[in-house]
MILUM-462377 format. One record per residue: x, z, y of N, C-alpha, C, O in turn. Coordinates in steps of 0.05 Angstrom, whole numbers, plus 5000, padded with zeros to 4 digits. Each point is the difference from the previous one (the first is absolute). Layout:
# residues N
XZYXZYXZYXZY...
//
This chain:
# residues 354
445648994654502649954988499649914971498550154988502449685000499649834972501750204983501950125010497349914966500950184983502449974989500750204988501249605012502249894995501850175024501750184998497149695023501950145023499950415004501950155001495449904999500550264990501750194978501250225002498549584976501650124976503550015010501550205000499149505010502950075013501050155016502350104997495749965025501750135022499550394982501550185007496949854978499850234979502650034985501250224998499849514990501950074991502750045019501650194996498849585029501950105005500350285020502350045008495850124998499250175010501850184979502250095005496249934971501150174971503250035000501150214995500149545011502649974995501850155022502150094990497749955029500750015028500449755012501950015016497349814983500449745009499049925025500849785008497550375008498749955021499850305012498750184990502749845033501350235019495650065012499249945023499450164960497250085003500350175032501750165007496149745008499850205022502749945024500450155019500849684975502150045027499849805019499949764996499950375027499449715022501850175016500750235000500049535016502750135021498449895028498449815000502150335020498949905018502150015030500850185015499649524983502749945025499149895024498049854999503050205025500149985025501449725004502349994992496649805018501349755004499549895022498250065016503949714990499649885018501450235038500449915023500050354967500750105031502549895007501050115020500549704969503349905012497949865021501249925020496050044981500149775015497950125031499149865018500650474977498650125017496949925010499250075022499149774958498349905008496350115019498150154996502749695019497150085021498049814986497850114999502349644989499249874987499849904976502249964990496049994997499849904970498849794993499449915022499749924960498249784985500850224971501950124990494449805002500950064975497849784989497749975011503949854956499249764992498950004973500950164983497549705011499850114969501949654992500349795012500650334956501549734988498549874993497650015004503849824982497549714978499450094987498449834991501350444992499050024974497450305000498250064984502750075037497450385010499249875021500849855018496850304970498350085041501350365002500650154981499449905047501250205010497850105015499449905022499050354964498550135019501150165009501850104987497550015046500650085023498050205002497749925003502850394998499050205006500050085034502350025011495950025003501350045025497850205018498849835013500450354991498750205023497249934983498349875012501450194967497849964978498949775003497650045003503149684998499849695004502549884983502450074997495849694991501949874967500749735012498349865011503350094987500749665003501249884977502050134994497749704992501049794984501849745005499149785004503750284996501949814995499649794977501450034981496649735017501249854977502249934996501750005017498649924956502749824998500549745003498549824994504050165018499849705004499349935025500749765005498050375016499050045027502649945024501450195007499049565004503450055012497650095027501150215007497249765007498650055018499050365007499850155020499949874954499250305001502650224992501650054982497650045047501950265000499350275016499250015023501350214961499550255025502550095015501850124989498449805040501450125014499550255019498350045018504050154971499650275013502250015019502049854999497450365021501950055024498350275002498250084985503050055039500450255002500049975036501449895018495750304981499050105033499350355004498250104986502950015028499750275004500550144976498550184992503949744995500350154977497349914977499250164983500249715018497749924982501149744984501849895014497749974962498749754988499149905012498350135012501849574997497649785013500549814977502149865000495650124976500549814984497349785008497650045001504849645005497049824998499749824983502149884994495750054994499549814971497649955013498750165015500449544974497949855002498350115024497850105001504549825023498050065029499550245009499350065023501150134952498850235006502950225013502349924997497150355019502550124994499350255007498750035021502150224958500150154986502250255006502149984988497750315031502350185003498750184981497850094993505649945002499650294969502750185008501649915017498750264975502750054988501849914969502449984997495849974988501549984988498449714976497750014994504349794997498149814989502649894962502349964992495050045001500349914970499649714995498749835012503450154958499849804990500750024968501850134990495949684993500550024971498049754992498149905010503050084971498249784985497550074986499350235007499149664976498250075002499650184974498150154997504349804982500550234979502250135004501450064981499250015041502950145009501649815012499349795011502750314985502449885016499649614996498649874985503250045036499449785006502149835008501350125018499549644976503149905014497749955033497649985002504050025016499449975029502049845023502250114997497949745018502550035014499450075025497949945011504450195000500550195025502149945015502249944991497050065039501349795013500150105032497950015013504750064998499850015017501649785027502249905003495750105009500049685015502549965008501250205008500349574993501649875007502950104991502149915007497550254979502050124981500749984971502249914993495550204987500449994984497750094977499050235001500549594979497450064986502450044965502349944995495150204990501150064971497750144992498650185011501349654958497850114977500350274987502250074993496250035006500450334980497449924984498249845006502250334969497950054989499450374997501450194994496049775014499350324999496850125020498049885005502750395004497449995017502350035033502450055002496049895013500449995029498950275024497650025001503450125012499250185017501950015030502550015003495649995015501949925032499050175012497650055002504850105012498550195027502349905020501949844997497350315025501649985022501550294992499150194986503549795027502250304998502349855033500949795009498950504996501749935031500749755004502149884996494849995016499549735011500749714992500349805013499950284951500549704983498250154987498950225003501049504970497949924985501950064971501949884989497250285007501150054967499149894979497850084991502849845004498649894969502450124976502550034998494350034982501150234976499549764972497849895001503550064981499349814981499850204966501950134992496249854997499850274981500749854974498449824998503350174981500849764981500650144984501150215004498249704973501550034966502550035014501149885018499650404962503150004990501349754995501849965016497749874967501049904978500249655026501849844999496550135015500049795028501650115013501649825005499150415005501950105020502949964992501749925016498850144955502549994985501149714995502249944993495849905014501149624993500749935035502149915011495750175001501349995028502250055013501349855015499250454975502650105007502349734995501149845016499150214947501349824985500649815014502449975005495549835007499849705019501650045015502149874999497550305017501350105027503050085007501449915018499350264964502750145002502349884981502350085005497449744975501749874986500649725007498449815002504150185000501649735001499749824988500250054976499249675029499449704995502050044967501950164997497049664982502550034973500250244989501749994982497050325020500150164987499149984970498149874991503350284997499849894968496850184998498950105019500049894952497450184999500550224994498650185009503349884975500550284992501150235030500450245003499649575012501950195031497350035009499550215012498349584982497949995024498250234981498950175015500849874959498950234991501050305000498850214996503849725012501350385011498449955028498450175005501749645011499150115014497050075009499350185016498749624967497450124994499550254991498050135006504449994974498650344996501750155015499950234994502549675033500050185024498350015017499750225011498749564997497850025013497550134998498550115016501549844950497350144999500650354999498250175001504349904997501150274990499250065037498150135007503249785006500150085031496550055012499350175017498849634967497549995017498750254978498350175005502849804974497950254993501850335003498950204991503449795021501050255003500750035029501550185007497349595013501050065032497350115006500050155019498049814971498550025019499650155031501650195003496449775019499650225021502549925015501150215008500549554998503049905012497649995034501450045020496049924985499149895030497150255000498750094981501349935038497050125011497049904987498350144989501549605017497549914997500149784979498449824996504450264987500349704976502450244990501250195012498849664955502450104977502649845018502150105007497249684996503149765003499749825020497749945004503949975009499549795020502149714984501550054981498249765027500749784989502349825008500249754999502750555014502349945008501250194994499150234998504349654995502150134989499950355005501650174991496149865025500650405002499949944976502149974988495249984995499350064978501049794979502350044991496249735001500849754983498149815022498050075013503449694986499649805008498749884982500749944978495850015040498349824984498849765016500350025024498549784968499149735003498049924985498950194990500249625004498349884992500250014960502050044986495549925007500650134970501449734986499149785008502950194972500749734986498249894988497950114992502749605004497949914985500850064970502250054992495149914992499950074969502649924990501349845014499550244965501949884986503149905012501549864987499150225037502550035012502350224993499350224990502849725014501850294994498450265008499450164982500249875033499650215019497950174982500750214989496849675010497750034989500949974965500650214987499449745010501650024965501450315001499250204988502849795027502150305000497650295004500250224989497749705028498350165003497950004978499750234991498949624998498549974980501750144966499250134982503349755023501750054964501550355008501350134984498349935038500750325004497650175005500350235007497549674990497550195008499850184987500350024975498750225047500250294997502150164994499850234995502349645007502550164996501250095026499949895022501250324972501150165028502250174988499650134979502549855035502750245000499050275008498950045021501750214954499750155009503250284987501849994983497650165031502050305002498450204994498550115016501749954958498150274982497649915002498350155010501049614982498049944990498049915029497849914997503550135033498449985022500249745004502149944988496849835025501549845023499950045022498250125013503849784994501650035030500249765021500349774991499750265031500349725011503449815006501949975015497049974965503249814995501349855021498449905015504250064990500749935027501849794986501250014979498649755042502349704996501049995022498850115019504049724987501449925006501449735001501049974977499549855035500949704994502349994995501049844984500650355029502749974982501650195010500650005024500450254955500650304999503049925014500450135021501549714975501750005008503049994982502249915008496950234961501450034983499550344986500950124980497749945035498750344993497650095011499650015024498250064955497950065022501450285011502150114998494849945015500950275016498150224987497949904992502350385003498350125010498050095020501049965023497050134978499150015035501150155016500049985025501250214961500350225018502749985017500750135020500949594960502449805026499049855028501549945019496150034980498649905017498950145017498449875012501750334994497350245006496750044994498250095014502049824961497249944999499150284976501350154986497149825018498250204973500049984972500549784989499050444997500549804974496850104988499150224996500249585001496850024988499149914965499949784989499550465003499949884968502049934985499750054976502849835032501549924987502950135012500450135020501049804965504050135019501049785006501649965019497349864963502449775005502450014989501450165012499949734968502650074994502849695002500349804986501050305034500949675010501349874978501450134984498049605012501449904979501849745018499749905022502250044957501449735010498949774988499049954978501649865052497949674996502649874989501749975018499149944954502649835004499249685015501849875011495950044989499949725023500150065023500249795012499850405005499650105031503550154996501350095018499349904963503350105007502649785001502150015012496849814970500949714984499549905042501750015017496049934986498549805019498850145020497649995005504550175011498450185019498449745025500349765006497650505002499149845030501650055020501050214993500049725030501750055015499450005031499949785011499850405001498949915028502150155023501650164991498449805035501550075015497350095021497849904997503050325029498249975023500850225015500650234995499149575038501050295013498150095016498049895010502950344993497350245010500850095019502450005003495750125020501250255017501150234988499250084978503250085041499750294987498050144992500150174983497049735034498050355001498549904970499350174984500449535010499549894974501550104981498950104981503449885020501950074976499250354995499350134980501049925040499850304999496750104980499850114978498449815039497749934983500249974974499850194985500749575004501449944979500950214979498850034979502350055025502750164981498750275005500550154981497949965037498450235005497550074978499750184983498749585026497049964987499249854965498049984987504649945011499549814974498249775007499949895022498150024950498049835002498450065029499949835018499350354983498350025018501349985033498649985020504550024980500849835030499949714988498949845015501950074964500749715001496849904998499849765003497850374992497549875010499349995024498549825008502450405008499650025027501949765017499149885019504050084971500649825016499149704997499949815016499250234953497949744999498649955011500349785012497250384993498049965019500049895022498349885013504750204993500249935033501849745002499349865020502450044967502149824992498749834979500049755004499150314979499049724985499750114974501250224999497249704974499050064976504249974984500650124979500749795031503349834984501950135019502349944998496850265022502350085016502250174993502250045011496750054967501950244984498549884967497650014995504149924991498049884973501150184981500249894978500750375022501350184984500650185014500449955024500150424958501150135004502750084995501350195008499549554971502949984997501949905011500849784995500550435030502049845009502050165013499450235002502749715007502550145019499949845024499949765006500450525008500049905030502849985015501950114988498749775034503050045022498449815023498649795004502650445008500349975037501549865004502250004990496349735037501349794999497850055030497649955002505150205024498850065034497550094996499650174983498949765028496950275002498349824983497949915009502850054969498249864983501950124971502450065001495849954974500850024968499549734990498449845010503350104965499649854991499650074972502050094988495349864997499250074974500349744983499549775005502050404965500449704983500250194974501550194994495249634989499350114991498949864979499949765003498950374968498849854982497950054990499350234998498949524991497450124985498049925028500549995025496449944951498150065023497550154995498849954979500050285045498250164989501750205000502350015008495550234979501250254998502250114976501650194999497949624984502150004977498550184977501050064979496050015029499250234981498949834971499749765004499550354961498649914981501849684989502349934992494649915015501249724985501649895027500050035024501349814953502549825021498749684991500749884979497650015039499149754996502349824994499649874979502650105032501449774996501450144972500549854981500050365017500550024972498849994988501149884982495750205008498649914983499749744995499149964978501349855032499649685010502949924983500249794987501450355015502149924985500750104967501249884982497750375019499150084966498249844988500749884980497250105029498949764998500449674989498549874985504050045028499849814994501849964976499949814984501850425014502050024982497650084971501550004980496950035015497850024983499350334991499850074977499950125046500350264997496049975001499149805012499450364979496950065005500150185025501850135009495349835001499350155018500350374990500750205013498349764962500850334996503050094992500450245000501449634994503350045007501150085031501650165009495849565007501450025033499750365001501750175003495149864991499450355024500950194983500150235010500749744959502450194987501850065024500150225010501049614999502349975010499950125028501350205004497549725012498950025023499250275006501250125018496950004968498550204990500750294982498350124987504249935013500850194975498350184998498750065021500750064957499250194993496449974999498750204994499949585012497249984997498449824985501549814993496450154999499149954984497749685014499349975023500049874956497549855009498550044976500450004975496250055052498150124974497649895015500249975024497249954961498449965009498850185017500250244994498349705030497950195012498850244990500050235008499249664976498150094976500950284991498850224999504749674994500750254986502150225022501750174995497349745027502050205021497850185010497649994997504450205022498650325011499949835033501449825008496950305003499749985034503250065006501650154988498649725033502149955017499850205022501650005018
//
């Protein structure tokens, strides 16, 4: 390391400027259940391959070379250069750590991460675990979950909800902190340099929301409806934080508006279970089948009809309202004032375990 670059990352280390020691490690790719994989190195790393104590080398730039794994008797079958290789379990990293890579499952869908790589088989798919900087996971998110035209100050509340959520959810899966769908935050491929996304994440680093000095895993919403909620309107838990509901005046001004009709034993569900029926009738009906817990119901013959507002659980930030404080020229630290009563943003550095 050149002494220039040592002295910086010293200093911003000193400062709290760099979240030291945090790697998150997410579960990706299971929306797509995979028995199969490619894994690629980009134009710019070679991607060494750990596998049943045997090394393979991904150059870069290689569109020919690739290790494809599948899964026989509950085992790894990884093959590269002719050769093929059962393990349980197989690695990937560059050759000073982490590594951009892309990961690809056939005829579906490929996407770049940067970080280290680990795949096992778990009840007869192929898991793949991606182990990443904080501070990569938090621009991803960013990429992922915010709307086309978001101002930067909306897209930096929501960089230090994300990073508040990954460093105070942790332990959300068995064999991973996070998976890389709305259970948790929706992630994708990392932005490129110097984009919104990556800016909001870079000009908020190391900052995290916290409650007595802890952080907590911060919860968003796309649009509260005109009020967030507490959790405990929802049936949900309240972890780290209470939550204290505030009013959205753009989500009251500009509500979302949806209509949908359900069965009785749904409705009933519904109005029984909170969040946790309207994910369940999701699952079964569709990710938009119920897009809120805000709503009034009437019987209309052996069917309800729900009409209702807001989308999401209504809990924390209210994306479409931040997006609209925002543009009216409010800062990212006005939005999670707001959003957030009663807590503080503080570096890493200077907070207690969660």
């Amino acid at each position: 390391m050149g002494r220039r670059l040592f002295v910086f990352l010293l200093v911003l280390l000193a400062s709290g400027g760099i979240a030291a020691g945090q790697d998150v490690r997410i579960g990706v790719l299971g929306l797509f259940h995979p028995r199969r994989l490619e894994l690629r190195a980009t134009l710019t790393e070679a991607v060494v391959i750990s596998v049943s104590n045997q090394t393979f080398v991904l150059e870069p730039g290689s569109r020919e070379a690739a290790a494809k794994i599948a899964i026989a008797d509950d085992q790894l079958v990884v093959v590269m250069d002719g050769r093929e290789v059962r393990a349980r379990k197989l690695h990937a990293a560059g050759r000073m750590g982490g590594a951009s890579f892309l990961l690809c499952v056939p005829g579906k869908i490929s996407r770049i991460y940067h970080g280290t790589l680990s795949v096992v088989v778990k009840n007869g798919e192929l898991t793949p675990i991606v182990t990443m900087d904080l501070e990569t996971a938090v621009a991803s998110v960013v990429q992922a979950e915010s709307a086309p035209q978001t101002p930067l100050e909306a897209l930096k509340a929501q960089a230090v909800v994300s990073r508040s959520y990954f460093v105070g959810g942790k332990g959300r899966h068995e064999n991973f902190d996070f998976c890389d769908l709305a259970h948790c935050q929706v992630l994708r491929s990392p932005p490129v340099a110097g984009t919104p996304a990556a800016r909001a994440a870079e000009e908020t680093r190391g900052l995290v929301l916290t409650y007595h000095d802890k952080p907590f895993a911060a919860m968003f919403t796309r649009s509260c409806g005109g009020r967030t909620r507490a959790p405990a309107e929802v049936g949900l838990p309240i972890n780290g934080y209470p939550y204290f509901p505030v009013n959205c005046d753009h989500c009251h001004k500009n509500p979302f508006r949806w209509t949908r009709t359900v069965s009785r034993e749904d409705a009933a569900l519904l109005l029984a279970k909170g969040e946790a029926g309207r994910l369940a009738v999701d699952r079964r009906l569709g990710w938009n089948a119920i897009p809120s817990n805000n709503f009034s119901a009437r019987l209309a013959g052996n069917e309800v009809i729900l009409e209702g507002q807001g989308q999401g659980h209504g809990i924390g930030l209210c994306q479409l309202g931040a997006k609209a404080m925002a543009a009216r020229g409010e800062t990212y630290r006005a939005i999670l004032r707001h959003y957030f009563p009663n807590t503080e943003i503080l570096p890493l550095s200077r907070t207690t375990d969660p």
